[in-house]
C-alpha positions as CSV (number, residue, x, y, z in Angstrom):
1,X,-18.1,-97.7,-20.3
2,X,-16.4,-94.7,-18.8
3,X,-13.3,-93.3,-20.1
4,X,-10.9,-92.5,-17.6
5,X,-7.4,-91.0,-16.8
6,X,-5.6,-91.8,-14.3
7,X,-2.3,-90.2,-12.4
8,X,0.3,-91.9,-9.9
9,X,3.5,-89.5,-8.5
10,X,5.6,-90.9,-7.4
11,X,9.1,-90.2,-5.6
12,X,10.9,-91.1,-8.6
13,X,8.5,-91.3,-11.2
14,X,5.3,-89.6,-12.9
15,X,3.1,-92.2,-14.7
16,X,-0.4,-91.9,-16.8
17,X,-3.0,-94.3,-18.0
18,X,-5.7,-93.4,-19.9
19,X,-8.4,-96.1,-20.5
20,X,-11.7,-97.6,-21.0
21,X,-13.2,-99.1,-18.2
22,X,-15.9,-101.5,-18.3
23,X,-17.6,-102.2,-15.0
24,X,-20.6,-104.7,-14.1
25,X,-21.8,-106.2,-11.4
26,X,-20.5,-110.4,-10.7
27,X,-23.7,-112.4,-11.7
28,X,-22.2,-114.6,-8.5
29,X,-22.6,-111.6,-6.0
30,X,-19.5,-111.3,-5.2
31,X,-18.9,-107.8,-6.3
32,X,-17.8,-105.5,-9.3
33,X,-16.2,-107.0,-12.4
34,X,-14.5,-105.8,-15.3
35,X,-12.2,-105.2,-18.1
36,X,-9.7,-102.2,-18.5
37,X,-8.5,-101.5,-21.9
38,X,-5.5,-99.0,-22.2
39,X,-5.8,-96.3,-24.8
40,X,-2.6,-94.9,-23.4
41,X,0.0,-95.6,-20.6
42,X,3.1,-94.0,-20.2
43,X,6.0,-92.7,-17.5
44,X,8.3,-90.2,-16.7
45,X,10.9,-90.2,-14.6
46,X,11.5,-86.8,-12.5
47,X,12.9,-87.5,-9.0
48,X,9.9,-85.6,-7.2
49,X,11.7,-86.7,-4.2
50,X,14.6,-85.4,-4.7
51,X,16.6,-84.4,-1.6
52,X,13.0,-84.7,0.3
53,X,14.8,-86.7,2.5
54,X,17.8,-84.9,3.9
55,X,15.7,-81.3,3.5
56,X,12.4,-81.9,3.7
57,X,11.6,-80.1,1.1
58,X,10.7,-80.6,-2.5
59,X,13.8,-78.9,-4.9
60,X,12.7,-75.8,-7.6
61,X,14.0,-78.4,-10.6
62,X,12.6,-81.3,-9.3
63,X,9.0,-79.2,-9.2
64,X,9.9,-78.1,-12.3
65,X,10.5,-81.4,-14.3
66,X,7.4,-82.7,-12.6
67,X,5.2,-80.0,-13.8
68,X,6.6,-80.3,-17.3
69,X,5.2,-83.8,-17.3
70,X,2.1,-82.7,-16.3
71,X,1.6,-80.3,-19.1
72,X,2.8,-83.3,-21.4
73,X,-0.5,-85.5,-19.7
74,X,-2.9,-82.7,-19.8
75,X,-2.4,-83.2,-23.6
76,X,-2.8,-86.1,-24.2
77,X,-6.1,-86.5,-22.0
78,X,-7.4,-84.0,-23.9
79,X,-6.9,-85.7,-27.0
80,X,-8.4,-89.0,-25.5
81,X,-11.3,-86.9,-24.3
82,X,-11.3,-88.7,-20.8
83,X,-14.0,-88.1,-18.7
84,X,-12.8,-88.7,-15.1
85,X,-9.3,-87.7,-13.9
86,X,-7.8,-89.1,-10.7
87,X,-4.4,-87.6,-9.5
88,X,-2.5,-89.5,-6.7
89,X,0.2,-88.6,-5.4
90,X,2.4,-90.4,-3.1
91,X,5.8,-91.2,-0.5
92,X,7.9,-87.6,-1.5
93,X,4.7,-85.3,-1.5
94,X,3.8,-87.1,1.8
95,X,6.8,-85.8,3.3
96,X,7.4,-82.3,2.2
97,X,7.0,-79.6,4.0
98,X,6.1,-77.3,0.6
99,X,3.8,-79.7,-0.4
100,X,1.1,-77.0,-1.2
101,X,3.1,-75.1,-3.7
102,X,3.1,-78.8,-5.5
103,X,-0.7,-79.0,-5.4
104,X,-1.2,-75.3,-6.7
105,X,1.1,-76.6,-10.0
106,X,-0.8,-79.4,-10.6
107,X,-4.0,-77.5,-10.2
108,X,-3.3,-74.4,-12.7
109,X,-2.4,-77.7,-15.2
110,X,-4.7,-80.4,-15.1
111,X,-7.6,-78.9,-13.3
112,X,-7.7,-81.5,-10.7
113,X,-5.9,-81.2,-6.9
114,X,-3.6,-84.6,-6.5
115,X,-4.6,-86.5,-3.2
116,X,-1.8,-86.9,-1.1
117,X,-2.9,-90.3,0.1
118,X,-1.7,-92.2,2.9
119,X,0.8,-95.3,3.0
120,X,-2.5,-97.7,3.4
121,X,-4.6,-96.2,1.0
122,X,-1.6,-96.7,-1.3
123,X,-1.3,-100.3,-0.7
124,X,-4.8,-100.7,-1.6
125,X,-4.8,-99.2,-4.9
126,X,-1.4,-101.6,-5.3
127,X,-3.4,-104.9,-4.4
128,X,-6.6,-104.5,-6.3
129,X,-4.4,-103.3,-9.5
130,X,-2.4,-106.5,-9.2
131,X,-4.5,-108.7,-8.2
132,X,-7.5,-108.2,-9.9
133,X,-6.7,-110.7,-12.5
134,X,-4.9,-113.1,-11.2
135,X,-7.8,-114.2,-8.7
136,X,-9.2,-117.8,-9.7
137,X,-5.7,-118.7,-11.4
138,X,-5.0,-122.3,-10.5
139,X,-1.5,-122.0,-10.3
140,X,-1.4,-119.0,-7.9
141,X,-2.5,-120.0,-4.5
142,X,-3.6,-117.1,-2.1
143,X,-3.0,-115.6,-0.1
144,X,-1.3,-112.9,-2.0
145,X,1.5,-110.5,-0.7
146,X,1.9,-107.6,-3.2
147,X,4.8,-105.6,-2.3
148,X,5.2,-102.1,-4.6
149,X,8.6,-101.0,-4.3
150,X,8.9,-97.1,-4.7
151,X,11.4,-94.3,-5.1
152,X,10.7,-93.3,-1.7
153,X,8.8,-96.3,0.1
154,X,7.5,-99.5,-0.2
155,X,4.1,-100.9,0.5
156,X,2.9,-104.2,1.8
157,X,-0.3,-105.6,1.6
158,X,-1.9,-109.2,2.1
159,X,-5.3,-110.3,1.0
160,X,-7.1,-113.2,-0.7
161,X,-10.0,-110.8,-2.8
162,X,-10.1,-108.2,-0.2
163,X,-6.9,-106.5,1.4
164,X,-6.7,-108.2,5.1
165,X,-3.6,-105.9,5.9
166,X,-1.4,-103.5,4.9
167,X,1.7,-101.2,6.0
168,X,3.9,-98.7,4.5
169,X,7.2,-98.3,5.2
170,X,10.0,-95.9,4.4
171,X,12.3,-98.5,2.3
172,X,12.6,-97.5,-2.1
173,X,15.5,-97.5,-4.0
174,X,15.7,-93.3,-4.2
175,X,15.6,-93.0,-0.5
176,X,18.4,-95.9,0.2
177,X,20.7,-94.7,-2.4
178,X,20.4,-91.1,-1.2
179,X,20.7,-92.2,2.6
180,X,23.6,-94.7,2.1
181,X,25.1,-94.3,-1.2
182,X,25.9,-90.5,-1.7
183,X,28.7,-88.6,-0.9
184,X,29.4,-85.0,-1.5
185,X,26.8,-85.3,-3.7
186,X,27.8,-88.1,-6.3
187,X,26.7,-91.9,-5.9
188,X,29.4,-94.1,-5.0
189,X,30.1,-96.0,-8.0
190,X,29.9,-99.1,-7.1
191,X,29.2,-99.1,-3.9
192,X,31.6,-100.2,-0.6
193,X,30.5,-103.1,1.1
194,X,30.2,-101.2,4.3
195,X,27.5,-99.2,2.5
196,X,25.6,-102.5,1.3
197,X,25.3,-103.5,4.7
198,X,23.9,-100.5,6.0
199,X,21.3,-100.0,2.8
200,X,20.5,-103.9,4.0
201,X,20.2,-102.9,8.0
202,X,17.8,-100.0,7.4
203,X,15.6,-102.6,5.1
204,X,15.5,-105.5,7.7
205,X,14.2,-102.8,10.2
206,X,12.0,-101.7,8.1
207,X,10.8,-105.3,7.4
208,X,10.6,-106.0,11.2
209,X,7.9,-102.7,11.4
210,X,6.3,-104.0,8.8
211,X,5.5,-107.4,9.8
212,X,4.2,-105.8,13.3
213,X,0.9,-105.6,11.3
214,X,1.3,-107.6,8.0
215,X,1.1,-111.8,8.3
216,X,4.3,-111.3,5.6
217,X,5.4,-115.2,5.9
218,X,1.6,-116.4,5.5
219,X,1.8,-115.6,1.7
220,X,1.4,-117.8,-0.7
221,X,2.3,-116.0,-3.7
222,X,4.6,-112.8,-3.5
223,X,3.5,-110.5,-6.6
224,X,6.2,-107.8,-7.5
225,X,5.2,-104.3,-8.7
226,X,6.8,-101.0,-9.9
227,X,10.4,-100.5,-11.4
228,X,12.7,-102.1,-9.6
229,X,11.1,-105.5,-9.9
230,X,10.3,-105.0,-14.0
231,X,13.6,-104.1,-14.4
232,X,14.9,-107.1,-12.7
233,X,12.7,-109.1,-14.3
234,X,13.9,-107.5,-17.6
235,X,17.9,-108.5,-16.5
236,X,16.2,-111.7,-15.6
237,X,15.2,-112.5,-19.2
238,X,18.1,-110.5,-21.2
239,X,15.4,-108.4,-23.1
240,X,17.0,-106.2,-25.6
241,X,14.8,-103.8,-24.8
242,X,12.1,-102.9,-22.3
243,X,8.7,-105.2,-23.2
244,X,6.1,-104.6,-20.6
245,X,3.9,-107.8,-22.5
246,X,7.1,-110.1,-21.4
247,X,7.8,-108.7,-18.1
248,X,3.9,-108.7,-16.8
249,X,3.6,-112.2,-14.9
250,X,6.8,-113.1,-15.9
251,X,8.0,-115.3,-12.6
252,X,11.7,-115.2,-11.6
253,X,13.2,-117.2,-8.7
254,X,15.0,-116.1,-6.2
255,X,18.2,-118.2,-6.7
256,X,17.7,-115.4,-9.8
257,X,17.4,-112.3,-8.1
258,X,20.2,-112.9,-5.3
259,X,22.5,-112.8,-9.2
260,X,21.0,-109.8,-10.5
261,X,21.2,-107.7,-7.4
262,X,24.8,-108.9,-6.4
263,X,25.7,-108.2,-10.1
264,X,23.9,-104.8,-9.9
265,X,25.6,-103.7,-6.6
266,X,29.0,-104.1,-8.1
267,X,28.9,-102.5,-11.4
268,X,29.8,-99.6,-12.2
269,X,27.5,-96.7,-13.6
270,X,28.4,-97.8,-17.1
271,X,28.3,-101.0,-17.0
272,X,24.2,-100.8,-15.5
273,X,24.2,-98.1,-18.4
274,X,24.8,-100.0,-20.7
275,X,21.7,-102.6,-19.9
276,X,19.6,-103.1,-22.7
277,X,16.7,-102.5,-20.7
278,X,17.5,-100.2,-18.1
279,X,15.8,-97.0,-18.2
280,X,18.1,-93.9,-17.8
281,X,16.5,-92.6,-14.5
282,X,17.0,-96.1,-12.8
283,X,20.9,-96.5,-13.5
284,X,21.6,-95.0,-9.8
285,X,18.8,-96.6,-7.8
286,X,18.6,-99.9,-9.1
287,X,20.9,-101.9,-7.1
288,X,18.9,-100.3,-3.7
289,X,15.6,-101.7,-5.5
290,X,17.0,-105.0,-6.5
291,X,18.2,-105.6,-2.6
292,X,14.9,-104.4,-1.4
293,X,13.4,-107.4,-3.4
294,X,15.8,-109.5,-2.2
295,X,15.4,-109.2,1.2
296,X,11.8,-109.5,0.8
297,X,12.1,-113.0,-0.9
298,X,14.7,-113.4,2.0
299,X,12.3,-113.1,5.0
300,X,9.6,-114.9,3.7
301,X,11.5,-117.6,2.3
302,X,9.6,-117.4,-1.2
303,X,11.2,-118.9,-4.0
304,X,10.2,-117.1,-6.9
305,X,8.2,-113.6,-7.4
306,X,5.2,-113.3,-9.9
307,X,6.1,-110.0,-11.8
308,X,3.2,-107.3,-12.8
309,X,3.2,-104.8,-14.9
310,X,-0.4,-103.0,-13.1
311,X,-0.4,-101.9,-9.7
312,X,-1.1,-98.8,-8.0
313,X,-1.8,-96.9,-11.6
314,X,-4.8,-99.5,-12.5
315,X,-6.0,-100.0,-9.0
316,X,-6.9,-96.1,-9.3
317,X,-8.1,-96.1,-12.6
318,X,-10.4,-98.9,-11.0
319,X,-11.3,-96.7,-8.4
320,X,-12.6,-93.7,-10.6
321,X,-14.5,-96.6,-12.5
């Protein structure tokens, strides 16, 4: 058993788990198995990304809050005495031009330099989180399609127990509502229609590019991960409040979804506010994430998508493992 921490940043959001990881090898030969058991899990949102996209550059507050978080994790690994630490850091940090003055925060506070990985290496650490236990189920056929919507991108990968392909692509709920739904600095509450149909023409590209090297319609299951999709899958099931044990493999159709987001997209800021289970940080960019689902489900004519609560965060505690 190794104890282990592990670190995703994202564009929008900072998450830890800290956990014990268990890891033999399958009497069958077919590889590694295990168990992860969470001692601590948590997230923060900071907008890392914020502005990356118009400036290419990562703010002073949004540095800032990030770093604050980190002090906030370096804490509480030290008090679960983890023995590995793996920091990851994703789309916004991918794209900044003062990306180094990032790494040196991260550096003086946890002791370890984040990897800035790549799109594909991203969407690995995605599939094997989701997937891992859901192989052998009987009622999920493969393959899988695990799509991880971000702040600033989403991945796409297809496999069946091994990743078979996978693309990135520049399509998450901070980047759309920052492309399409600001002006003069405030988000346009709710949005016009005009501005809908724009958010929905840069996704369908981005869809097109990604299908140029993922088999998207050849899934047979489409699993959901990050945010956007718990949080629909919250709306989904009227929580009263956030519960990550109802939301993981919760399945919602997509007769379902097509409600939520149209109901999303024309509310105003209070009204999404005033959600049960919305987190504060998501208020603005949820109705971009909902339609990025959407049009997923859309274009691969899938009728209902299996909601999980690991992803990219487990498949890297995994890999420290």
């Amino acid at each position: 058993m190794t104890r282990v921490a592990a670190i995703d940043c994202g564009t929008n959001s900072i998450r830890l788990l800290v956990a014990d990881a268990t890891v033999s090898d399958s009497a069958s030969g077919a590889g590694a198995t295990g168990e992860l058991v969470d001692l601590d899990r948590r997230m923060t949102i900071v907008r890392l990304g914020q502005g990356v996209d118009r400036t290419g550059r990562l703010a002073p507050e949004a540095l800032e809050r990030t770093f604050a978080a980190c002090r906030e994790y370096a804490e509480v690994i030290r008090k679960h005495g983890a023995e590995r630490i793996r920091f990851v850091a994703t789309s916004a940090s991918r794209d900044a031009e003062n990306r180094d003055e990032f790494v040196r925060g991260v550096v003086d506070i946890l002791g370890v330099e984040p990897e800035v990985i790549s799109g594909d290496q991203e969407a690995e650490f995605s599939f094997t989180g989701a997937t891992r236990e859901l192989m052998g189920r009987t009622d999920l056929a493969t393959p899988f399609l695990v799509v991880d919507i971000g702040g600033g991108s989403t991945e796409f990968v297809v496999g069946d127990g091994h990743v078979r392909a996978a693309r990135s692509v520049d399509i998450g709920c901070v980047r759309m509502t920052e492309r399409h739904l600001v002006r003069d600095g405030v988000v346009t509450d709710p949005p016009t229609e005009e501005q809908i149909a724009a958010i929905r023409s840069d996704i369908e590209a981005a869809l097109d590019l990604a299908e140029q090297t993922v088999p998207l319609r050849e899934a047979h299951t489409l699993v959901g991960l990050a945010g956007s999709v718990t949080t629909v899958s919250a709306i989904a099931q009227d929580l009263p409040e956030y519960d990550s044990t109802r939301i993981h493999h919760s399945r919602i159709s997509h007769d379902r979804v097509r409600e939520i987001t149209s109901a999303l997209l024309h509310s105003t800021h209070a009204e999404r506010a005033a959600i049960p289970s919305m987190h504060p940080g998501r208020v603005d960019v949820i109705g971009a994430g909902a339609l990025v689902l959407l049009a997923i489900m859309e274009r691969i004519d899938a009728t209902e998508v299996v909601v999980s609560e690991h992803d990219i965060l487990d498949g890297i505690a995994w890999s420290i493992a």
